[in-house]
C-alpha positions as CSV (number, residue, x, y, z in Angstrom):
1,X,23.4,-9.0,-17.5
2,X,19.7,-8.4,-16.2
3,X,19.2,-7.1,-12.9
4,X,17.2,-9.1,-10.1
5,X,14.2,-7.8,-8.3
6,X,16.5,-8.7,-5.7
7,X,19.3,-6.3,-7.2
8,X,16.8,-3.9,-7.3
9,X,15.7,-4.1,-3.9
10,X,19.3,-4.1,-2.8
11,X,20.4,-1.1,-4.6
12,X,17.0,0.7,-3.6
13,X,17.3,0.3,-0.2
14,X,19.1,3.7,0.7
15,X,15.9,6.2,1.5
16,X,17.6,8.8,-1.0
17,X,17.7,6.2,-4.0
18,X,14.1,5.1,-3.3
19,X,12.7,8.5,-3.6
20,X,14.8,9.7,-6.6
21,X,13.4,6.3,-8.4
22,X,9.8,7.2,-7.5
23,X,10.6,11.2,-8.6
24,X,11.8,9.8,-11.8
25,X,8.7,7.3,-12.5
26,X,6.6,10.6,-11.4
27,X,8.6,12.6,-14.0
28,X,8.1,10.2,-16.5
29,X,4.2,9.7,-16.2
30,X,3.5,13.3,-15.9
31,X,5.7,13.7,-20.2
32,X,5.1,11.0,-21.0
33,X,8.8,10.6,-22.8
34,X,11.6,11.5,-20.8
35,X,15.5,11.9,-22.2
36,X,18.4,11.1,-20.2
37,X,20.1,14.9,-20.3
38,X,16.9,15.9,-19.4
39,X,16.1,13.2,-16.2
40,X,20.1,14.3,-15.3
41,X,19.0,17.8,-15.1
42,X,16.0,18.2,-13.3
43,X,17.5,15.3,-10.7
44,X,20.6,16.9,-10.4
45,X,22.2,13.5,-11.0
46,X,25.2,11.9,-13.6
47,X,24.2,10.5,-16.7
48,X,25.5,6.7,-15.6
49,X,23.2,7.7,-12.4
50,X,20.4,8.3,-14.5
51,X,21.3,5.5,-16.9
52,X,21.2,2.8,-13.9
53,X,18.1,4.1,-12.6
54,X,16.3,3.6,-15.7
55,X,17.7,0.0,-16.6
56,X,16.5,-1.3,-12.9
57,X,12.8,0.8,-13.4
58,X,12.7,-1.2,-16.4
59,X,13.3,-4.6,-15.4
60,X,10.8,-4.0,-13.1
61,X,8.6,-3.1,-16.4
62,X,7.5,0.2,-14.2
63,X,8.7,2.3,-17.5
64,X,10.1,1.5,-21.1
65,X,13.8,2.1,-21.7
66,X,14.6,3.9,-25.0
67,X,17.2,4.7,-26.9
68,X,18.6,8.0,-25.0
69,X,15.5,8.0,-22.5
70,X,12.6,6.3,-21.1
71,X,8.7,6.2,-22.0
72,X,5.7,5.6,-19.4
73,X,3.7,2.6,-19.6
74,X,0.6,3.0,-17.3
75,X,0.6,5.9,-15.0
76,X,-1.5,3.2,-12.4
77,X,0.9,0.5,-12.6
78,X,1.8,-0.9,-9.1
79,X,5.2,0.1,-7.9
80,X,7.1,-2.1,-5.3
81,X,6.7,-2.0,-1.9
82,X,10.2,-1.0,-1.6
83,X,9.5,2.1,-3.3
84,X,6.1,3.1,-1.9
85,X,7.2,3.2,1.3
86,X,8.6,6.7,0.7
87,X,5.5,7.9,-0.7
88,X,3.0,10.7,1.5
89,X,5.1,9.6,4.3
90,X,3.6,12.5,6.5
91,X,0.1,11.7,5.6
92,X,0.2,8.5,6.1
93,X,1.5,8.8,9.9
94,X,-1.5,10.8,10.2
95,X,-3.6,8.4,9.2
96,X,-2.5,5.7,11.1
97,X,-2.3,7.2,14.1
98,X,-6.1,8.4,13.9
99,X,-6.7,4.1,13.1
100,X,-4.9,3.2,16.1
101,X,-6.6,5.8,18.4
102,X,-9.8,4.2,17.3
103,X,-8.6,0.2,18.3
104,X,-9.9,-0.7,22.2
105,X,-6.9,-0.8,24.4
106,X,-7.8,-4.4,25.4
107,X,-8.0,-8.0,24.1
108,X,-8.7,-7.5,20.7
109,X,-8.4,-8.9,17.3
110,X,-7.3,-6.8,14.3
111,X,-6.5,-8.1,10.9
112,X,-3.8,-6.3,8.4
113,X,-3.7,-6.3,4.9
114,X,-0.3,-5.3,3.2
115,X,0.8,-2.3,2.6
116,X,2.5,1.0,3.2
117,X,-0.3,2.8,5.1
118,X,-0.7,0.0,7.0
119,X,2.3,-0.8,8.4
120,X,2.4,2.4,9.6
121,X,-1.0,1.6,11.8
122,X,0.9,-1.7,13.1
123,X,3.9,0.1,14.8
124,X,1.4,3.0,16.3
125,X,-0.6,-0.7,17.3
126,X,2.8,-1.6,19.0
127,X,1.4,0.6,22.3
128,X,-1.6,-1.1,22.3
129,X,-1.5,-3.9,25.0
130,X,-3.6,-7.2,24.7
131,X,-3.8,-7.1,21.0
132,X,-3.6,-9.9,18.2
133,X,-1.9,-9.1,14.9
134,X,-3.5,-11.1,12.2
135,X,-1.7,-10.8,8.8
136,X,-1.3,-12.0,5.2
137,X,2.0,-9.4,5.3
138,X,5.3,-10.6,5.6
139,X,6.7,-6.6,6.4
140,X,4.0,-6.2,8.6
141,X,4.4,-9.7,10.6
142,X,8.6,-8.5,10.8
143,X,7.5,-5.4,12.2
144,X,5.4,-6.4,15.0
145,X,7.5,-9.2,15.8
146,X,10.0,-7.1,17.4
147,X,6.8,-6.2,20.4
148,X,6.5,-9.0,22.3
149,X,2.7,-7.6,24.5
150,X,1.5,-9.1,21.1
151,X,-0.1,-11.9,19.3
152,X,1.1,-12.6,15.7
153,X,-0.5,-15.1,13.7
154,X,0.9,-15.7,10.3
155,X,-1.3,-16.5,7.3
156,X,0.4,-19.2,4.9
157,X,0.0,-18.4,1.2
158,X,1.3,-18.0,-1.9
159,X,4.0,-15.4,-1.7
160,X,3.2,-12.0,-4.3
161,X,7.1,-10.4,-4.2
162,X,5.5,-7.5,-5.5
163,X,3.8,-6.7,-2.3
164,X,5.3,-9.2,0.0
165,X,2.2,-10.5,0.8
166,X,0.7,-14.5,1.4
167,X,-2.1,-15.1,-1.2
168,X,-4.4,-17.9,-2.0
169,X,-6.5,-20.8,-0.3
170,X,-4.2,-21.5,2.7
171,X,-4.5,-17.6,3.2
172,X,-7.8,-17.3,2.9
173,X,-8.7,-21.0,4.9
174,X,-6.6,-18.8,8.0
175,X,-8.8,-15.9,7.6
176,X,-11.9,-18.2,7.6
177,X,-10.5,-19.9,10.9
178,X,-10.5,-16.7,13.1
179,X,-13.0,-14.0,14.1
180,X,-11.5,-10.3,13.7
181,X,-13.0,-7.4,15.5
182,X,-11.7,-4.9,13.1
183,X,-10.2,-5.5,9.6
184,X,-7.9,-2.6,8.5
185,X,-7.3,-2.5,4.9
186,X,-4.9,-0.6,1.9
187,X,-6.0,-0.1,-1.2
188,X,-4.7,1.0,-4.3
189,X,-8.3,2.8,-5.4
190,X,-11.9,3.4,-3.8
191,X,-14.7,4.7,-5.0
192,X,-18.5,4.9,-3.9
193,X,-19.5,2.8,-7.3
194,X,-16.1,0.1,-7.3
195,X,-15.6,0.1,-3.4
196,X,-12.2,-0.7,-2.5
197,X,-9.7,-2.2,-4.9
198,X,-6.0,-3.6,-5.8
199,X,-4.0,-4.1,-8.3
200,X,-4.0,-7.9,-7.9
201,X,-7.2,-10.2,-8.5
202,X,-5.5,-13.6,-6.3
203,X,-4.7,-10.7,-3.5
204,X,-8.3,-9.2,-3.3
205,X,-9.9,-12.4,-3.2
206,X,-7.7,-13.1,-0.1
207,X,-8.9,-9.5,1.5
208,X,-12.0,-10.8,0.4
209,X,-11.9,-13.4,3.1
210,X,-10.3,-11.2,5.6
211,X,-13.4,-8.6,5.6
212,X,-15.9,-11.3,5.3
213,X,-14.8,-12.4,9.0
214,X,-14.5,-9.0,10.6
215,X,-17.0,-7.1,12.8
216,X,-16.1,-3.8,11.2
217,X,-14.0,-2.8,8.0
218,X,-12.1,0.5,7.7
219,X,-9.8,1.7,4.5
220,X,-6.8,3.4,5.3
221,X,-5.4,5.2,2.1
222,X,-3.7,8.7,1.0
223,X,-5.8,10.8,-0.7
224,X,-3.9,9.9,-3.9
225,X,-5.7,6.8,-4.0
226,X,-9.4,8.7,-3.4
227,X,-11.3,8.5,-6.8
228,X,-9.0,6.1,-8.3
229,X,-9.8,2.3,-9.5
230,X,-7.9,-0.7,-9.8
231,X,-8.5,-4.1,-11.0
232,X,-9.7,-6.3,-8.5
233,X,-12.3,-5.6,-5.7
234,X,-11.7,-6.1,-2.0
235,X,-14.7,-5.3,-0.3
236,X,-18.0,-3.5,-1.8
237,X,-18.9,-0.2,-0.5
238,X,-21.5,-1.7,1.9
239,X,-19.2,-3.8,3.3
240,X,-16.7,-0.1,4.1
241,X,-17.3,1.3,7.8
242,X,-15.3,4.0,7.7
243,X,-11.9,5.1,5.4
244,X,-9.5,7.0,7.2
245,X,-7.3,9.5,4.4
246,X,-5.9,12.7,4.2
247,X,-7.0,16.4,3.1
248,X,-5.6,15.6,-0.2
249,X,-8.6,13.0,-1.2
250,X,-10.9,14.2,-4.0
251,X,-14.2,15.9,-2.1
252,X,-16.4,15.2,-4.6
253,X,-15.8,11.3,-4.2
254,X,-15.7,11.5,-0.4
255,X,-19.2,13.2,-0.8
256,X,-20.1,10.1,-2.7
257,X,-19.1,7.4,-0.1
258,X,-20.5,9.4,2.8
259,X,-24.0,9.5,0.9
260,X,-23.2,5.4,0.4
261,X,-22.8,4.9,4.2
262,X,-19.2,5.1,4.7
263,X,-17.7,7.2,7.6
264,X,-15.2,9.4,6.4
265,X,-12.3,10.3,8.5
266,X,-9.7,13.2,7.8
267,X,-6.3,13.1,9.6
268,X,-4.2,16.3,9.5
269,X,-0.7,15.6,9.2
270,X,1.1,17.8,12.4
C-alpha cells in the first residue's frame, strides 16, 4: 500500500525520526548508492527501520529505492518542511535573532515568506509589540497566532504541501493590497549573478510580489544555501538589502554580493 505525504508527515513527526531521515538523505547524496546493511550500520538502526525509512523517502521521490538499497536523485532536490526544520537548527536561531533585533519596536509592517529560517524570526518577532505579521505561510501564520500583541493577515492562495505555503494570484493580489516596511525572505540559493531563488517557479512569482511592495528586502538563509542556485528567482540582487547567514556561507560569494550592494550580516551561533 503506498504511503501518504500525510503518513509521512505523521510518522516523521518525532524530532529523532526527522533527523535520522535527513542523515540518511545526507548519506545517500554524499555515495551516491547506499545498501541497506550499510544505512543499518552507520545509523545504528534495524534493517525493517532502515527499510521503512527508505520506502517513505521514496514516495516522497527524495531518493530511489533499489533492490537492497537506495540511489540519490538530485542532491538539490527540496526536502519537506517537516524535515528541514531540523536542519542548522543553531544557526538559524542566530540568524533570526540578529533579524529581529533589527525590526522597530513599534507599529510596523513585516512580510514572511515560508520557511524554516523564518519561522524562527516570527517567534523571536513574538516580543516585538505593535507589529503586523503578513504571510503566504500557513506554519508561520499557526505560530504567531498563539501572540495575541499581533496582527496577522493571512494571504489566500493555492496551497504548495511541500512547503505549506499559499501561492498564486489571490496571494499575490494580497501582497499588492498592502505596504510592508520590511520583507524577510528564505531562500533555497543566492548568489550575486542569480539573486535569491527557490525551488518553485508559482512560489517565487508570489515572493516576487511580496518584495515588490516592501520598503527594504533582507534574505535570511544558512550558509548552506550561500553560492547555491535554484530554479526560480525571487528577487534580483538589486532588489537584496541585506542577507543575514551564518559563518558557514561560502566567502568568496559573500565577497560578490557585498561588491553588488548587498549588506552582509554574520550571526554567531552562542
Amino acid at each position: 500500500m503506498a504511503v501518504t505525504r500525510e503518513g509521512l508527515l505523521a510518522r516523521s513527526n518525532s524530532g529523532k525520526r526527522s533527523r535520522r531521515m535527513v542523515e540518511i538523505l545526507d548519506l545517500v547524496a554524499e555515495q551516491g548508492t547506499l545498501s541497506l546493511t550499510d544505512l543499518s550500520e552507520k545509523l545504528g538502526i534495524s534493517a525493517a527501520t532502515a527499510r521503512r525509512d527508505l520506502s517513505d523517502l521514496a514516495e516522497q521521490r527524495l531518493l530511489v529505492r533499489t533492490h537492497g538499497g537506495a540511489t540519490s536523485i538530485d542532491r538539490s532536490a527540496e526536502l519537506p518542511v517537516v524535515l528541514r526544520d531540523t536542519r542548522f537548527q543553531s544557526a538559524k536561531k542566530a540568524i533570526a535573532q540578529r533579524m529581529a533585533s533589527l525590526i522597530p519596536t513599534e507599529r510596523y509592517a513585516v512580510a514572511l515568506s515560508g520557511g524554516t529560517t523564518t519561522a524562527s524570526v516570527a517567534r523571536e518577532l513574538a516580543r516585538h509589540p505593535g507589529l503586523t505579521i503578513i504571510t503566504n505561510s500557513l506554519s508561520i501564520a499557526s505560530l504567531v497566532s498563539n501572540y495575541p500583541q499581533m496582527k496577522v493577515v493571512m494571504t489566500g492562495g493555492i496551497l504548495r504541501s511541500q512547503s505549506l505555503e499559499l501561492v498564486g494570484v489571490l496571494a499575490e493580489n494580497t501582497f499588492a493590497a498592502v505596504n510592508i516596511g520590511t520583507a524577510i525572505l528564505g531562500a533555497d540559493g543566492i548568489t550575486a549573478a542569480t539573486g535569491v531563488t527557490t525551488h518553485d517557479e508559482t512560489e517565487a512569482r508570489t515572493n516576487r510580489a511580496m518584495v515588490s511592495k516592501a520598503q527594504r528586502t533582507v534574505v535570511v538563509t544558512d550558509g548552506s544555501k550561500v553560492g547555491r542556485v535554484a530554479l526560480a528567482q525571487m528577487a534580483p540582487t538589486e532588489q537584496i538589502d541585506m542577507l543575514i547567514t551564518d559563518r558557514s556561507a561560502d566567502a568568496q560569494e559573500l565577497d560578490l554580493l557585498r561588491a553588488a550592494g548587498v549588506d552582509i550580516v554574520i550571526a554567531d551561533a552562542e
